[in-house]
C-alpha positions in Angstrom: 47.4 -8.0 -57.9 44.0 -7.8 -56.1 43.4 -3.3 -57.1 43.3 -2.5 -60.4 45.7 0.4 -61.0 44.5 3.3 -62.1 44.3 2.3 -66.3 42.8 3.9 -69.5 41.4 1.0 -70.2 40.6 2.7 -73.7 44.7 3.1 -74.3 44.7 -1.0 -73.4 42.4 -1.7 -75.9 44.4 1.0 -78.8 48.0 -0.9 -77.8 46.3 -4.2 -78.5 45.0 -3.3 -81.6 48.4 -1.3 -82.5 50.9 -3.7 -81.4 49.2 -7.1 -81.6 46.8 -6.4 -84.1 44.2 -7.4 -82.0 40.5 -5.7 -81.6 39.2 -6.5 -78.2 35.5 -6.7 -77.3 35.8 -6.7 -73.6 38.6 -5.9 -71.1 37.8 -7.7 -67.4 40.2 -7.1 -64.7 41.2 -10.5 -62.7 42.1 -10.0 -59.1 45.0 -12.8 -59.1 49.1 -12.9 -58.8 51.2 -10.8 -56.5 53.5 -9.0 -59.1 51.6 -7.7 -62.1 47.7 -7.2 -62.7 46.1 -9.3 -65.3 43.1 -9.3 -67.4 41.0 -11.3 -69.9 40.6 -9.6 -72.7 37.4 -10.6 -75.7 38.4 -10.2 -78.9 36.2 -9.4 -81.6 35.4 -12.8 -82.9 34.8 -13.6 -79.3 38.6 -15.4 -78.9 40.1 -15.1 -75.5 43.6 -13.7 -74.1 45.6 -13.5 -70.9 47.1 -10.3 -70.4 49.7 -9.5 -67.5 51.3 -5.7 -67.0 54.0 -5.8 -64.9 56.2 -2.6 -63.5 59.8 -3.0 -65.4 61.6 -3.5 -62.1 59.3 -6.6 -60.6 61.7 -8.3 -62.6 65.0 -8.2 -64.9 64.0 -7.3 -68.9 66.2 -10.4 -69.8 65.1 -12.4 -67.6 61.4 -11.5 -68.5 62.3 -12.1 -72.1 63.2 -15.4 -71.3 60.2 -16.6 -69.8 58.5 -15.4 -72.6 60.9 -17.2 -74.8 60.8 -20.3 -73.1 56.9 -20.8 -72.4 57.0 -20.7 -76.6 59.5 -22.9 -76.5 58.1 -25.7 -74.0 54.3 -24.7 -75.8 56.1 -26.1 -79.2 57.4 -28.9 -77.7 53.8 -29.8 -76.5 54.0 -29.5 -72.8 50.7 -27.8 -71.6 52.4 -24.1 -70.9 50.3 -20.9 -72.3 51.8 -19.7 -75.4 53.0 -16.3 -75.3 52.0 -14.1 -78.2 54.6 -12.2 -80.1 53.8 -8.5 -81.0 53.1 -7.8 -84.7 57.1 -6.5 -85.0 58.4 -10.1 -83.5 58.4 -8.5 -79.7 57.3 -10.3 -76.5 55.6 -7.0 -74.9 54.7 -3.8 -75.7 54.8 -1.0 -73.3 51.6 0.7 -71.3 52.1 3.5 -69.2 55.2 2.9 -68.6 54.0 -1.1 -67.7 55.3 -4.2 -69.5 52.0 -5.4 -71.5 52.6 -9.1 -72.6 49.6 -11.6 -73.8 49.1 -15.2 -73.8 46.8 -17.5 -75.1 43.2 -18.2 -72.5 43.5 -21.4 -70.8 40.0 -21.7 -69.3 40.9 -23.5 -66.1 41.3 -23.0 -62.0 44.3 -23.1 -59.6 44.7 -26.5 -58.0 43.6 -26.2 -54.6 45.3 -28.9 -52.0 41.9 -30.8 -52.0 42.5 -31.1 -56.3 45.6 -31.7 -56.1 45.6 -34.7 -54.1 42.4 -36.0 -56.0 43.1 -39.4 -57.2 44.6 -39.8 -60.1 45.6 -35.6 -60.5 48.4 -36.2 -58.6 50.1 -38.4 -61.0 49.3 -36.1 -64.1 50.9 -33.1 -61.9 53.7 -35.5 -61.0 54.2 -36.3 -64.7 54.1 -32.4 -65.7 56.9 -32.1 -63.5 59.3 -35.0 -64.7 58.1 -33.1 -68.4 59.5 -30.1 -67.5 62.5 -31.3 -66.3 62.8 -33.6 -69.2 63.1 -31.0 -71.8 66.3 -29.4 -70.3 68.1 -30.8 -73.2 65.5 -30.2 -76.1 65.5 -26.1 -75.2 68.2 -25.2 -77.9 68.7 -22.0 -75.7 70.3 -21.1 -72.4 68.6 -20.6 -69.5 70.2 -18.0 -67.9 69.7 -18.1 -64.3 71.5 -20.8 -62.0 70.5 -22.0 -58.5 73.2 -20.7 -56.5 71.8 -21.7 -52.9 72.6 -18.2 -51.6 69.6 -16.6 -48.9 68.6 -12.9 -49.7 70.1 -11.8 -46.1 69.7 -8.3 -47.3 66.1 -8.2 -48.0 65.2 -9.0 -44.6 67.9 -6.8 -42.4 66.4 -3.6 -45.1 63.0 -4.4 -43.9 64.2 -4.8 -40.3 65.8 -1.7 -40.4 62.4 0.2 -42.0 60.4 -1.3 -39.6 62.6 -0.3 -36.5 62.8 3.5 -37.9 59.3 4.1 -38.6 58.3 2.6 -34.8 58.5 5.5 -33.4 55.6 7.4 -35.5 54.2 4.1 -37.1 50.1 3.9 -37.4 48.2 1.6 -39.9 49.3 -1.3 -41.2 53.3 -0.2 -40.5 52.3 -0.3 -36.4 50.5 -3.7 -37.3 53.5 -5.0 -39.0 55.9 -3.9 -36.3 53.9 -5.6 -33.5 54.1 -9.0 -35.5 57.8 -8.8 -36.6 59.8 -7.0 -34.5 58.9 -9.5 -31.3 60.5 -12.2 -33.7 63.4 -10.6 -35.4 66.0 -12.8 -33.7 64.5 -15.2 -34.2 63.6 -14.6 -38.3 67.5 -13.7 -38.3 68.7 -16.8 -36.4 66.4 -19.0 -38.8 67.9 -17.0 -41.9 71.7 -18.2 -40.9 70.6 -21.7 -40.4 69.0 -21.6 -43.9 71.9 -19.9 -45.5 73.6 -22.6 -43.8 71.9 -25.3 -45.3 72.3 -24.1 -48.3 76.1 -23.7 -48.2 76.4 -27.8 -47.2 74.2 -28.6 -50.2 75.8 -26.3 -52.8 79.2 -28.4 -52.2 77.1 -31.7 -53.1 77.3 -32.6 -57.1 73.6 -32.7 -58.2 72.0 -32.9 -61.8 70.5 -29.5 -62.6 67.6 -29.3 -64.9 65.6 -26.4 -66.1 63.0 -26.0 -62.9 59.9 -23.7 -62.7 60.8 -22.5 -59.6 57.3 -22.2 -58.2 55.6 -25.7 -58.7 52.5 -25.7 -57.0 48.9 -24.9 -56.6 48.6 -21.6 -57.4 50.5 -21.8 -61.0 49.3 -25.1 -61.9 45.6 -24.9 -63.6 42.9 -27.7 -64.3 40.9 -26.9 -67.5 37.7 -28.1 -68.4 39.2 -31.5 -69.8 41.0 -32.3 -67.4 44.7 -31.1 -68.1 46.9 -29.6 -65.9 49.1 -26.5 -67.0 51.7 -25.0 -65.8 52.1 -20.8 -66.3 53.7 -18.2 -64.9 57.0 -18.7 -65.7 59.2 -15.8 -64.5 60.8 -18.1 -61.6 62.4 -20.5 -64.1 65.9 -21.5 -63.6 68.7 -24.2 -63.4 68.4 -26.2 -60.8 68.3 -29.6 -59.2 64.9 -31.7 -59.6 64.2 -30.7 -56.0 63.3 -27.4 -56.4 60.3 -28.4 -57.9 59.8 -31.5 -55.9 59.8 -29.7 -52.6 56.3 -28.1 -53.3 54.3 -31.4 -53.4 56.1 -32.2 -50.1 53.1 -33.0 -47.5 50.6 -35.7 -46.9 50.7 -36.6 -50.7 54.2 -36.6 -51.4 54.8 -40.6 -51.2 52.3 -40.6 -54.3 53.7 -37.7 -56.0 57.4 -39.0 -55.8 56.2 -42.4 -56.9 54.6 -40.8 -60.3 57.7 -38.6 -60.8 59.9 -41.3 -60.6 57.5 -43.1 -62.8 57.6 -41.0 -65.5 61.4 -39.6 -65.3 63.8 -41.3 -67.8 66.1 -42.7 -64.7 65.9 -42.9 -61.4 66.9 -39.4 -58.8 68.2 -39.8 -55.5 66.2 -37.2 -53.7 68.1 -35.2 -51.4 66.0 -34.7 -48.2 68.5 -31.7 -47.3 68.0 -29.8 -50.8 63.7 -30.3 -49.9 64.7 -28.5 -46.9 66.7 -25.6 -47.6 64.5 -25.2 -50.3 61.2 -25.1 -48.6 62.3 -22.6 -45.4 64.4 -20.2 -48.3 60.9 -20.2 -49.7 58.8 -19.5 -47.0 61.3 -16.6 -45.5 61.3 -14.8 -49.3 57.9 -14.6 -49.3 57.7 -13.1 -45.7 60.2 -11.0 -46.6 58.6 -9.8 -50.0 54.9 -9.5 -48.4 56.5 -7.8 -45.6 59.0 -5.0 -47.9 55.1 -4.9 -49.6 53.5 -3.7 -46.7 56.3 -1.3 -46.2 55.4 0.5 -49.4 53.3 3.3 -48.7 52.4 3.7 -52.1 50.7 0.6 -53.0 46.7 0.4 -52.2 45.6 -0.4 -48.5 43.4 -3.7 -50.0 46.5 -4.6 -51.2 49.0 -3.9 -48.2 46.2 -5.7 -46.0 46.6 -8.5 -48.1 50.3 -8.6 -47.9 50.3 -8.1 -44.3 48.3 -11.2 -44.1 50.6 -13.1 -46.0 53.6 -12.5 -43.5 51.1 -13.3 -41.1 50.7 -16.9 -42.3 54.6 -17.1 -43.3 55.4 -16.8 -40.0 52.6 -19.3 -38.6 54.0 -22.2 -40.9 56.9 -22.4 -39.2 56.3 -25.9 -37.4 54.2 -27.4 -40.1 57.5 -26.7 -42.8 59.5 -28.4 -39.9 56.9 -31.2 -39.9 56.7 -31.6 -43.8 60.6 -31.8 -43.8 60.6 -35.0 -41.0 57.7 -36.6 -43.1 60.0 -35.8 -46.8 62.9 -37.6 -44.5 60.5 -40.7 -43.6 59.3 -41.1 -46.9 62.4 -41.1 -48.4 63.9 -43.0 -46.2 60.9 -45.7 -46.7 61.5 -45.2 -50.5 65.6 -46.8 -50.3 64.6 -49.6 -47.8 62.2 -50.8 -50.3 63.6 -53.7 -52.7 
């Protein structure tokens, strides 16, 4: 989140020291993520901590258990993921304020930007993170309990639709700047969303390996640190899924190079499905139009923050020839990639 809510930071500091035994020096908000606020926080012998709150409905408890389950897991198996810290009773959070408060260890490092990520050399380590993570499917000793199922949240976008459509009436702000950008397109945002449902009813007949996936491989959740390693957090998006899930967001002027690594570093050879990159990469971009655009919707939330969002569906919908151009160049390469000996 870019505002900071509206936080005692003095209670922060007492459910630290309550619940993770842990006396903090210095609390600093960091204006990153899109669904819960996050702060370093000092500790007392100068040690640092990630802290995320997160409103109990941005996602499922279980499934926010599980993340927090499995970046210990993937931690102990020594893939470069920010260990969670338990509670001093064995839990994974505490509560705030009616906020989930869970705590990780610092990693002192940046989001890979495009220009990183295609550095030389980066892209391979990123490439062999990914073919990691996939790797250790069979070494979790523990479920994963959410499955790809390669259905299109056709609800989300027909609710917003429908908000949009009865507030334009009276509509001012950011609501009146959102319905002047949407509304224009809506058959065609609807037309695109039964093509991508589509898609993803042809692929979901097609037998593919599934693997435990991040779900959100890219920039943004992979950080360099001062050595040099790349880690992979936030880890609420993790499910079972084909390799391609996480494939798809290296697709682009680099992906030649990344797919090379990946299949590098793999234990056997994948057959890429240039129709899974697809579905995967338009389902993508129309959740987050949707999400950014029910965001901008919510009266509630801080005007920074709606501004923000609204600029978000902005870009969503601008990308929609570039996706089209980084699926035809996935196709060439892959193609390229079987006629070679």
């Amino acid at each position: 989140m870019l505002v900071e809510p509206d936080l005692d930071k003095a209670a922060l500091v007492a459910a630290l020291q309550r619940d993770y035994q842990l006396t903090a020096s210095a609390v600093r908000f960091l204006p990153v993520g899109e669904t819960a606020w996050c702060y370093q926080v000092t500790d007392e012998h100068g040690g640092r901590w990630f802290l995320k709150l997160s409103r109990p409905d941005a996602i499922e408890p279980a499934r926010a258990e599980f993340a927090l389950q499995l970046g210990h897991v993937l931690a102990e198996l020594g893939l470069p993921v920010p260990r969670p810290q338990p509670t001093s009773s064995g839990a994974w959070w505490c509560w705030l304020g009616g906020l989930r408060l869970s705590l990780f260890a610092f990693i002192d490092g940046q989001p890979l930007s495009d220009q990183d990520l295609w550095a030389a050399g980066l892209i391979e380590q990123v490439a062999g993170l990914a073919a990691a993570i996939h790797g250790a499917t069979g070494a979790l000793a523990m479920p994963v309990p959410v499955t790809e199922t390669f259905e299109v949240w056709t609800d989300g976008l027909r609710g917003c639709l429908a908000e949009l459509q009865a507030d334009a009436g009276d509509a001012d702000g950011l609501v009146a700047e959102a319905w002047a950008l949407v509304w224009p397109q809506r058959l065609a945002l609807l037309g695109m969303q039964q093509q991508v449902q589509a898609l993803g009813d042809a692929v979901r007949a097609r037998r593919r390996e599934l693997v435990l996936c991040h779900g959100d491989l890219r920039g943004d959740n992979l950080l360099g640190d001062r050595a040099g390693r790349v880690w992979a957090v936030d880890w609420d998006g993790a499910v079972l899924a084909p390799h391609e899930c996480d494939l798809v967001g290296f697709t682009g002027r680099g992906f030649a190079a990344f797919l090379a690594g990946y299949q590098r570093a793999a234990d056997h050879g994948i057959d890429v499905d240039a129709d899974l990159l697809a579905f995967f990469l338009l389902r993508r971009n129309l959740d987050d139009l949707v999400d950014w655009l029910g965001a901008v919707l919510a009266r509630d939330r801080p005007i920074a923050q709606r501004r923000a969002d609204l600029d978000g569906v902005r870009w969503c919908m601008s990308r929609w020839a570039a996706l089209e151009a980084r699926i035809q160049h996935a196709r060439g390469v892959l193609a390229g990639q079987r006629r070679s000996p």
